[in-house]
C-alpha positions in Angstrom: 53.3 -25.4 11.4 53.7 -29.1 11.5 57.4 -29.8 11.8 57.4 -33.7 13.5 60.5 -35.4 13.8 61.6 -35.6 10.4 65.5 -35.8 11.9 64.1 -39.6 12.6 64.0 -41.1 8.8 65.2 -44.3 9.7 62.9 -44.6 12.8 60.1 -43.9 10.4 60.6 -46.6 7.8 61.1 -48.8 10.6 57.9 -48.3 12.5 56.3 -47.8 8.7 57.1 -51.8 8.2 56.1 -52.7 11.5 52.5 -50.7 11.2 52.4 -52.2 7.7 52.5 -55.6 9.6 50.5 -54.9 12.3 47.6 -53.2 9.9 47.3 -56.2 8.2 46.8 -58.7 11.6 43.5 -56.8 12.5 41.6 -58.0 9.9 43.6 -61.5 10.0 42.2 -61.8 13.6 38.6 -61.0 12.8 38.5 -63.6 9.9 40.4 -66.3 12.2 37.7 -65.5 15.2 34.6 -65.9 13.0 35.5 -68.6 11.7 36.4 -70.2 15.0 32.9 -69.2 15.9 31.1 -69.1 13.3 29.2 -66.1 14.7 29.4 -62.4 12.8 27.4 -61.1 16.5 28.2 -57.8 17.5 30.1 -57.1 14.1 28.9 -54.2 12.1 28.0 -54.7 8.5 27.8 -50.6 7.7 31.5 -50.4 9.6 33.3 -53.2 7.6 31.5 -52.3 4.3 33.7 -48.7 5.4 36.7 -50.0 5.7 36.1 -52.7 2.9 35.9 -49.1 0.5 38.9 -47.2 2.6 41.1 -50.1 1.6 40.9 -50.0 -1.7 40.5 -46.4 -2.1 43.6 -46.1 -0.2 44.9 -49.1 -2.6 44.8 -47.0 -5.0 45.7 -44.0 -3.5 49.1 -45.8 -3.3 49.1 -46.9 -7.4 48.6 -43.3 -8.3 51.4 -41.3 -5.7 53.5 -43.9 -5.5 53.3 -45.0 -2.0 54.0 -48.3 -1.1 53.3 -48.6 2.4 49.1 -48.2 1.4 49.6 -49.6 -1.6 50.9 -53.2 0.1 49.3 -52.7 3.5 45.8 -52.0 1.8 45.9 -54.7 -0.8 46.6 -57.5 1.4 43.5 -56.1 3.7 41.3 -55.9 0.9 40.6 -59.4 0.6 40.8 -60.3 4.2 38.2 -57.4 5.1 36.2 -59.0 2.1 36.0 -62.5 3.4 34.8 -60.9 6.7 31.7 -58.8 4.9 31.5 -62.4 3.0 30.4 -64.2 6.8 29.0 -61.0 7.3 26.4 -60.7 4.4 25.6 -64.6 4.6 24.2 -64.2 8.0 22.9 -60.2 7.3 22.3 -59.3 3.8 23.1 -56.0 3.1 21.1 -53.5 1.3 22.1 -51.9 -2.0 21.4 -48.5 -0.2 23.4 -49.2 2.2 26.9 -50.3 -0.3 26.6 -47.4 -2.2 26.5 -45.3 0.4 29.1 -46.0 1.9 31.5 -46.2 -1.6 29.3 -42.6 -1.5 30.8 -41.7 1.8 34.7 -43.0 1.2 34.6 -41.5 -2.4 33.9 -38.3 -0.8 36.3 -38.2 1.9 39.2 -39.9 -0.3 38.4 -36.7 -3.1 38.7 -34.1 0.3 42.1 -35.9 1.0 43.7 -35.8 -2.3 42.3 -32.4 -3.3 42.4 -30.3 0.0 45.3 -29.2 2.0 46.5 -31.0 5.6 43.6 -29.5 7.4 40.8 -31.0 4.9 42.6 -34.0 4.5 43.2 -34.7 8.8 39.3 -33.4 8.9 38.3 -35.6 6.4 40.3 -38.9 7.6 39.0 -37.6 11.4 35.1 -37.6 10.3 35.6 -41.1 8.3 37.3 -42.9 11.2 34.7 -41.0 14.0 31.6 -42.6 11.5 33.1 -46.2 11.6 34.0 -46.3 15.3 30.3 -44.9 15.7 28.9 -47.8 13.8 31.4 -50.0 15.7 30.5 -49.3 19.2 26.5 -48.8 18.5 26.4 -52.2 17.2 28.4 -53.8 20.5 26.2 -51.5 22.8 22.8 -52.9 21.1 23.7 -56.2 20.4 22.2 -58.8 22.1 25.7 -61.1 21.9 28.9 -59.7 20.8 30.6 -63.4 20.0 31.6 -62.4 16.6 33.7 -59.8 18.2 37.5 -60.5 18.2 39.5 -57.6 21.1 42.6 -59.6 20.1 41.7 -57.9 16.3 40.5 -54.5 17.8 43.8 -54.2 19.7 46.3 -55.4 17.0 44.5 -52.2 15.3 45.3 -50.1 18.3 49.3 -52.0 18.3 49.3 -50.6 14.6 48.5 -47.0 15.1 50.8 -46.5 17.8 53.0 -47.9 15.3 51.9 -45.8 12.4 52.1 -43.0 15.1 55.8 -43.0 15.6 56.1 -43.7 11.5 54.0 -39.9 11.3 56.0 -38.2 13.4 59.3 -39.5 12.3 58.2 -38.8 8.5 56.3 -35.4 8.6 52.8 -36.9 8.3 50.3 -34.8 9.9 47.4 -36.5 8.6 48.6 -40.2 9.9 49.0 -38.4 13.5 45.5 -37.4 13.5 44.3 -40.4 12.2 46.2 -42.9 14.7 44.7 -40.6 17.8 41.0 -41.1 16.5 41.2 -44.4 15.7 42.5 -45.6 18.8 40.3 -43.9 21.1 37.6 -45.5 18.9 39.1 -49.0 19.4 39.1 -48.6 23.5 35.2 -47.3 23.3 34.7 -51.1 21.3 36.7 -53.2 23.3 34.8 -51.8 26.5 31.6 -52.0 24.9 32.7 -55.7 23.9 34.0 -56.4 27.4 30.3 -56.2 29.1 28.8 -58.6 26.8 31.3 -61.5 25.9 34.3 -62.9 28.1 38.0 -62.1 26.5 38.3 -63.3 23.0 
């Protein structure tokens, strides 16, 4: 059974704020670097239009349980992540198949997490995060250029989840753990995918 370090509270609402913080810089990084280029290259549509959906289904997630670390960290990256499917979708249109499948996807998965136990919920989180970090990296390993591609982004993601990490195990959060793990081994596959195309942005 999952016991963590729940001896840590303090620890936890510490590294909670700091994750919260550090969350909401990767999507503050991408904007700032696709602006600065003015390029969306190498930047997957189908992987922000994800994470576009995970935010606010996590947004929400927070309303309804009462959990304000989602509930602030997700709102503020709702509308970052929109402005970058915004430079995404003026250089790419997306297709309507394409949007609802992915509300489709994170719909789904947000339903197995509320509903199911810790073992539905981690394999649901661990599926959703495996899908986006496959659309990630396939798009930096075909891509001709990969200058819309901010690292400094990818690894303020990674910063976060070591962060929200130490918040899990301080606070008994099984789920979190898992989800951390994946997503950082999916940010290291992008950032060396990134680092044979384009020099260090």
């Amino acid at each position: 059974a999952w016991t963590g370090f729940g001896s840590a509270p303090k620890l936890g609402t510490v590294a909670g704020v700091c994750a919260g913080a550090a969350t909401v810089s990767f999507p503050a990084f991408q904007v700032r670097h696709i602006v600065c280029t003015e390029s969306t290259a190498g930047v997957s549509p189908v992987a922000w239009l994800l994470l576009f959906w995970v935010a606010a289904a996590w947004s929400t997630h927070g309303v309804v349980y009462n959990d304000p670390y989602q509930l602030l960290v997700n709102a503020i990256c709702l509308p970052l992540t929109g402005l970058v499917l915004y430079r995404i979708h003026r250089e790419h249109a997306f297709s309507v198949r394409s949007v609802f499948g992915c509300i489709g996807i994170v719909a789904l998965s947000m339903a197995a997490t509320v509903v199911g136990g810790v073992l539905v919920s981690a394999a649901s989180v661990v599926l959703l995060s495996t899908l986006i970090g496959v659309y990630m990296v396939s798009r930096l390993a075909t891509a001709t250029l990969a200058s819309g591609f901010s690292r400094r982004a990818t690894m303020a993601s990674s910063v976060a989840q070591i962060l929200w990490l130490t918040h899990a195990l301080a606070m008994n959060n099984a789920v979190v753990a898992v989800h951390a793990f994946v997503v950082i081994a999916w940010n290291s596959a992008a950032v060396l995918a990134a680092s044979r195309r384009t020099p260090a942005l």
